[in-house]
C-alpha positions as CSV (number, residue, x, y, z in Angstrom):
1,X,82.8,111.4,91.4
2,X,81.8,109.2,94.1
3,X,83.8,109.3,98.0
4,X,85.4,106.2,97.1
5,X,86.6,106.7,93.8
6,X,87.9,110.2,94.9
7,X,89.2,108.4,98.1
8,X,91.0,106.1,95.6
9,X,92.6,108.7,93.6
10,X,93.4,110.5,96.9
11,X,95.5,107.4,97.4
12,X,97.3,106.8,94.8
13,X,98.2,110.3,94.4
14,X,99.9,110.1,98.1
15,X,102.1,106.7,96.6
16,X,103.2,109.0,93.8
17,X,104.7,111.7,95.9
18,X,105.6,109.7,98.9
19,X,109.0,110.5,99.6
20,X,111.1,107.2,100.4
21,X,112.2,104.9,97.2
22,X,111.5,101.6,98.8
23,X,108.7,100.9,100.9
24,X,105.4,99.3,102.9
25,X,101.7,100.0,103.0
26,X,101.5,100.7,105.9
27,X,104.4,103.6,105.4
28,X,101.9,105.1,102.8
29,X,99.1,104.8,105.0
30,X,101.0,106.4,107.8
31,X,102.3,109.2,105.5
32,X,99.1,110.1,103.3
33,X,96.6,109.8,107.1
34,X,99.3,112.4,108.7
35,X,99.0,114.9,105.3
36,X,95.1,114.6,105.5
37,X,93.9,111.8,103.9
38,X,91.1,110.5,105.6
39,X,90.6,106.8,106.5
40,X,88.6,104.8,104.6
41,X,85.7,102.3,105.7
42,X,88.3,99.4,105.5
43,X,92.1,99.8,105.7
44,X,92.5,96.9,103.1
45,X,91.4,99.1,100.2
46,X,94.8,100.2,100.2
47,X,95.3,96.9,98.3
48,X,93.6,98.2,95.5
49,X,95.5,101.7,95.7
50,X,98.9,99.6,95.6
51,X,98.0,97.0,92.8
52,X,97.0,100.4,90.7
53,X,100.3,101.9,91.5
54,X,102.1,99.0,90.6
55,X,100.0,98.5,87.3
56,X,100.5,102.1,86.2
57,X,104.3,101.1,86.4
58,X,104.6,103.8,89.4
59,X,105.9,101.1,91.6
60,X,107.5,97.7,91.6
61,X,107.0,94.7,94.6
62,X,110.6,93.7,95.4
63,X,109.8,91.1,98.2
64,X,108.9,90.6,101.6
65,X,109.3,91.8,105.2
66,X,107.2,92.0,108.6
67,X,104.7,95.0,109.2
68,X,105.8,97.4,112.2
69,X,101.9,97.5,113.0
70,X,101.6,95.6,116.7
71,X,98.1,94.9,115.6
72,X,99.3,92.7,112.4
73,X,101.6,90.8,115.0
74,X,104.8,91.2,112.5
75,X,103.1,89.5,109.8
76,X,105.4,89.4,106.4
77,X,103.6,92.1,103.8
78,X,104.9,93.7,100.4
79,X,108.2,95.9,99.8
80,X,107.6,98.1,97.3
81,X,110.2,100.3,95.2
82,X,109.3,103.2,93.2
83,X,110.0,102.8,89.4
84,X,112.1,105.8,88.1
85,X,111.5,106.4,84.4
């Protein structure tokens, strides 16, 4: 298995057990970095981690609000809400 695609699972194994119902990226990020997870060459492939998540029916976008991340300078990104089943 390639770094990527074992980064990649890595991932979206961290938005299955992350521990809040309703969320941001950047909570993930922050979460999966601090149990491990190493970074990856480009911070937006957690894009592709969420769209997964959300296409495996994991999760579920429910809007919009502004990143706490200074560096993103409050710009609006997806809320996300785990799907219970």
């Amino acid at each position: 298995m390639s770094e990527l695609v074992q980064w990649r699972a890595d991932a979206l194994n961290a938005v299955r057990h992350f521990p809040k119902a309703r969320f941001q990226a950047e909570e993930v990020r922050a979460w999966a970095y601090a149990g491990g997870l190493e970074h990856p060459d480009n911070e937006k492939s957690w894009g592709a981690v969420m769209r997964a998540a959300k296409g495996e029916g994991l999760i579920a976008h429910s809007g919009y609000h502004k990143v706490s991340n200074i560096k993103a300078h409050g710009t609006p990104a997806g809320v996300w809400d785990r799907v219970t089943v």
